[in-house]
N, CA, C and O atoms as a GROMACS GRO file, in nm:
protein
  216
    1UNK      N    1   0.085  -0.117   0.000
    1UNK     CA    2   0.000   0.000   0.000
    1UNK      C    3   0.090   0.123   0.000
    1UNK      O    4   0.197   0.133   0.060
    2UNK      N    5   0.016   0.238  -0.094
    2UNK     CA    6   0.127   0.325  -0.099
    2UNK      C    7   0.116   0.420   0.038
    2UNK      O    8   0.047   0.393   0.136
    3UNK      N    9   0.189   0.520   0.024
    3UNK     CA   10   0.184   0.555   0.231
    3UNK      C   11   0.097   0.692   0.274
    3UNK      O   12   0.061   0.731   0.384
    4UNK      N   13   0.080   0.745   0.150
    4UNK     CA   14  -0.030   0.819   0.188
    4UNK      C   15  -0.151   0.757   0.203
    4UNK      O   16  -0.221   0.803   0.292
    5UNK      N   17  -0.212   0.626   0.114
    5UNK     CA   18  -0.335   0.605   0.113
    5UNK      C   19  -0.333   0.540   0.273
    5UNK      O   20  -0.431   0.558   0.346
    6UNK      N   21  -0.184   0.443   0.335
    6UNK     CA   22  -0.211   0.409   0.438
    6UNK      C   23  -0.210   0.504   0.541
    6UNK      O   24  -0.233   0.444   0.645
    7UNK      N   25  -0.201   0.580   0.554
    7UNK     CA   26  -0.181   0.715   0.655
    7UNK      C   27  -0.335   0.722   0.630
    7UNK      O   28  -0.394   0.691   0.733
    8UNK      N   29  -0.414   0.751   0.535
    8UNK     CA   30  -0.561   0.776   0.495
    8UNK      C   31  -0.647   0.662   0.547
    8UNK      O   32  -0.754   0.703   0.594
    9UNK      N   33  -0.631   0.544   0.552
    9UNK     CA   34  -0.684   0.431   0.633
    9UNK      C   35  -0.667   0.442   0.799
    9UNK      O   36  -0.752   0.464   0.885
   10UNK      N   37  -0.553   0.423   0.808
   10UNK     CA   38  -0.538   0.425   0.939
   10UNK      C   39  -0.577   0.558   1.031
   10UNK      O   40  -0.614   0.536   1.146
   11UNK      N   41  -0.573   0.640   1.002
   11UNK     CA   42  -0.707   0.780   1.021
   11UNK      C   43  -0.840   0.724   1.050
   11UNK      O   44  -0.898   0.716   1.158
   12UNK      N   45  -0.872   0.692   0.944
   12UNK     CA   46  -1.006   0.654   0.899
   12UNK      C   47  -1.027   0.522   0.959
   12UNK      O   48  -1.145   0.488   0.957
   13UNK      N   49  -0.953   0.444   1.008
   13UNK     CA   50  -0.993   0.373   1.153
   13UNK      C   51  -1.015   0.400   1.262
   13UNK      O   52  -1.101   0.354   1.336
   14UNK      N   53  -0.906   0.508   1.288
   14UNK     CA   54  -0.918   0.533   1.436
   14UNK      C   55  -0.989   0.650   1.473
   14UNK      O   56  -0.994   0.708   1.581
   15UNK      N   57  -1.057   0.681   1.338
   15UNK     CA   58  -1.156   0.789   1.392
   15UNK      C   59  -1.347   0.699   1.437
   15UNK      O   60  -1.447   0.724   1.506
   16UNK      N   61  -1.297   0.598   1.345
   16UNK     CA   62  -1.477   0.524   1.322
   16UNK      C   63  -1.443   0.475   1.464
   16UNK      O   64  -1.528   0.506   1.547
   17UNK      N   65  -1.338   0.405   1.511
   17UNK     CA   66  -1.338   0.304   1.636
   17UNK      C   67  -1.310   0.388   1.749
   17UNK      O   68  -1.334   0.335   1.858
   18UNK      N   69  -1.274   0.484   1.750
   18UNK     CA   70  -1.339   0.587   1.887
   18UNK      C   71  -1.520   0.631   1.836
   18UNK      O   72  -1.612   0.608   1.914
   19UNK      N   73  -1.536   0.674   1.743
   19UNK     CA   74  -1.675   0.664   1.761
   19UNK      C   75  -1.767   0.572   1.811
   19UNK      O   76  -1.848   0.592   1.902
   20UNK      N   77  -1.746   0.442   1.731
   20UNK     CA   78  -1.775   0.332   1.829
   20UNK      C   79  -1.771   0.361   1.926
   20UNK      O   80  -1.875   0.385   1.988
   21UNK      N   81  -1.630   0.375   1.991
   21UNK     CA   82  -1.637   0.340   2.193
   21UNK      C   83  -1.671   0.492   2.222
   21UNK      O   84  -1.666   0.532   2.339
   22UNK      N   85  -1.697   0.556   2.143
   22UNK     CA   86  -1.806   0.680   2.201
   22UNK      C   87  -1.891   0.680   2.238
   22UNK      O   88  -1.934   0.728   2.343
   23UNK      N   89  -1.952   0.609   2.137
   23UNK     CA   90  -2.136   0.550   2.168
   23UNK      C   91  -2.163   0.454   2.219
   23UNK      O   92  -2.279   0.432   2.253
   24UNK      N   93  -2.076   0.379   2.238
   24UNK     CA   94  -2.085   0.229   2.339
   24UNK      C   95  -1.970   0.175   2.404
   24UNK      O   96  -1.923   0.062   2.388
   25UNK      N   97  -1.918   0.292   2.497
   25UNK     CA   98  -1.769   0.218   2.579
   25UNK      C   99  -1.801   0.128   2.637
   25UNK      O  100  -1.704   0.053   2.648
   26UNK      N  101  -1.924   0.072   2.706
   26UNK     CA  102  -1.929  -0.070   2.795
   26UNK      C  103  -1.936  -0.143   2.752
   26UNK      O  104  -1.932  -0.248   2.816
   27UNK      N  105  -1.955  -0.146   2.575
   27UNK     CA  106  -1.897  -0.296   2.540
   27UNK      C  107  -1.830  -0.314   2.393
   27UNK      O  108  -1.863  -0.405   2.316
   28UNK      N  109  -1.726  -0.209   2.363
   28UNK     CA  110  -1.661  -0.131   2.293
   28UNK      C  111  -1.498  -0.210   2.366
   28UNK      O  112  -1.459  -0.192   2.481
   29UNK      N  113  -1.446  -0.274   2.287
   29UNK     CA  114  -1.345  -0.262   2.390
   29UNK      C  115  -1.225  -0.243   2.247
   29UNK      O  116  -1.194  -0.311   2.149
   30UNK      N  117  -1.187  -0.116   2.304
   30UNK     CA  118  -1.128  -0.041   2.200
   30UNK      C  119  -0.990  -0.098   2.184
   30UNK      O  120  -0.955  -0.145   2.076
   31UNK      N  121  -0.926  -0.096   2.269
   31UNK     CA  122  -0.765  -0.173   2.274
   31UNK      C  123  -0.784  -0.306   2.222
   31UNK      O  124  -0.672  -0.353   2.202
   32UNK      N  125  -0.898  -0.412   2.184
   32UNK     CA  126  -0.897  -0.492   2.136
   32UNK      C  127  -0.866  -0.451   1.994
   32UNK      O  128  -0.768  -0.471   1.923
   33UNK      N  129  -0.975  -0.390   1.975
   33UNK     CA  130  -0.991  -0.366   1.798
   33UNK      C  131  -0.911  -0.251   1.754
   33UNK      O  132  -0.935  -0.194   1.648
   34UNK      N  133  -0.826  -0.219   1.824
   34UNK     CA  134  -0.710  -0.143   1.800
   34UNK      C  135  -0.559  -0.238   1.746
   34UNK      O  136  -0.469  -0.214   1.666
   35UNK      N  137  -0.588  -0.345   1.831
   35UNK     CA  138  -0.514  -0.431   1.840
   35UNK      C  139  -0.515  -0.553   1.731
   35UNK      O  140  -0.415  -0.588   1.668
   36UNK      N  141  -0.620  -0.599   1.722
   36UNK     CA  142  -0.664  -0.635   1.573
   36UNK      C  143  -0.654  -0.556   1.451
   36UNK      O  144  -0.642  -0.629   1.353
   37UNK      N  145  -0.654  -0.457   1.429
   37UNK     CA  146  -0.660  -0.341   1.279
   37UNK      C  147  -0.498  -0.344   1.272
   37UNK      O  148  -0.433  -0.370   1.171
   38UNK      N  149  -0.436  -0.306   1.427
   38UNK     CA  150  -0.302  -0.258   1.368
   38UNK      C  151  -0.169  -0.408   1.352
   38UNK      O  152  -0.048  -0.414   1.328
   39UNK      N  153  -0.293  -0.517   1.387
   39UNK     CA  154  -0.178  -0.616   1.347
   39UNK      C  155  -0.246  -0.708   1.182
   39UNK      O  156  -0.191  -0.793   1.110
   40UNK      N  157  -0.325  -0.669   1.177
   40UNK     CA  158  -0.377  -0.664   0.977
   40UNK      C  159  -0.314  -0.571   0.924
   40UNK      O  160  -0.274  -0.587   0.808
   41UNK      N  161  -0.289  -0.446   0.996
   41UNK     CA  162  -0.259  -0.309   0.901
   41UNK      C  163  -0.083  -0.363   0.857
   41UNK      O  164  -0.033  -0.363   0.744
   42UNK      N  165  -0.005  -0.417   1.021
   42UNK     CA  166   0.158  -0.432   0.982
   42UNK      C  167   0.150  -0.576   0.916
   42UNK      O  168   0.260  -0.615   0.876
   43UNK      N  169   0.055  -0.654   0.897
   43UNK     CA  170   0.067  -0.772   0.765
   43UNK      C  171   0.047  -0.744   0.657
   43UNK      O  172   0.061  -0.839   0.580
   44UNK      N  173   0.009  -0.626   0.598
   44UNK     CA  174  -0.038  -0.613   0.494
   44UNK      C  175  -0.163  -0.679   0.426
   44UNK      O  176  -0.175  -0.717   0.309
   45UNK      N  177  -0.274  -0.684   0.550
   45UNK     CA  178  -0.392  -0.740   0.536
   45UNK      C  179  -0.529  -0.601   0.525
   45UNK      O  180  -0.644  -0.634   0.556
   46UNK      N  181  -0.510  -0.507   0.497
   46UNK     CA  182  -0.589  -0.360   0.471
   46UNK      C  183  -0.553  -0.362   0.340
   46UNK      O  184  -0.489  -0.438   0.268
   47UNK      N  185  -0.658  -0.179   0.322
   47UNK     CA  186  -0.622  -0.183   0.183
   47UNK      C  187  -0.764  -0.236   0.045
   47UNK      O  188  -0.845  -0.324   0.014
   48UNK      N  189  -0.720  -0.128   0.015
   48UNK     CA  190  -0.792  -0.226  -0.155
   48UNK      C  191  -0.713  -0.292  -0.186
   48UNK      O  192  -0.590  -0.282  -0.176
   49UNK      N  193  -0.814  -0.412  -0.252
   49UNK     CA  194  -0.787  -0.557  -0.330
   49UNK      C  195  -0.824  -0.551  -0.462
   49UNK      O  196  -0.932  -0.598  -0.499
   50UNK      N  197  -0.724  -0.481  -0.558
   50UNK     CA  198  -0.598  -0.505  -0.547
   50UNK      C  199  -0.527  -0.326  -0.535
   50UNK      O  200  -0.554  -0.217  -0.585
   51UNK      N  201  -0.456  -0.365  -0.466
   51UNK     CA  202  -0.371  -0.213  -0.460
   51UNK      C  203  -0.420  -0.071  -0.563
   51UNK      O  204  -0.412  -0.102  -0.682
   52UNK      N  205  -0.450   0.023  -0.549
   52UNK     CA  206  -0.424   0.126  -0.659
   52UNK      C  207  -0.292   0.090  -0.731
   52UNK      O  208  -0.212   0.021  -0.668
   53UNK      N  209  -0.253   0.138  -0.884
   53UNK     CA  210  -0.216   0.178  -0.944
   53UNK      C  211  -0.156   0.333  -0.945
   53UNK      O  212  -0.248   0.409  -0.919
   54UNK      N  213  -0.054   0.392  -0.963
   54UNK     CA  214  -0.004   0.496  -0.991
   54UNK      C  215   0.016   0.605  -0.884
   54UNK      O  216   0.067   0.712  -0.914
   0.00000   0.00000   0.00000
């Protein structure tokens, strides 16, 4: 993934998943799914399928 679009994802996660545990911290458990995204994000499991072009 090129590194602006991932800089643009990973934003755009961690803005939806505090909203989530905005609207539902008691059963929101944010350090989970923080924890899940950012170990897909360092496998190279995010992303469009298949990569942009150019």
């Amino acid at each position: 993934m090129v590194g602006e679009a991932a800089a643009l994802e990973l934003i755009a996660f961690l803005e939806g998943a505090l909203t989530v545990w905005l609207l539902d911290p008691e059963t929101t458990d944010l350090r989970a799914m923080y924890a899940r995204y950012l170990s897909s994000f360092q496998n190279g499991d995010t992303g469009p399928d298949p990569a942009p072009s150019g």
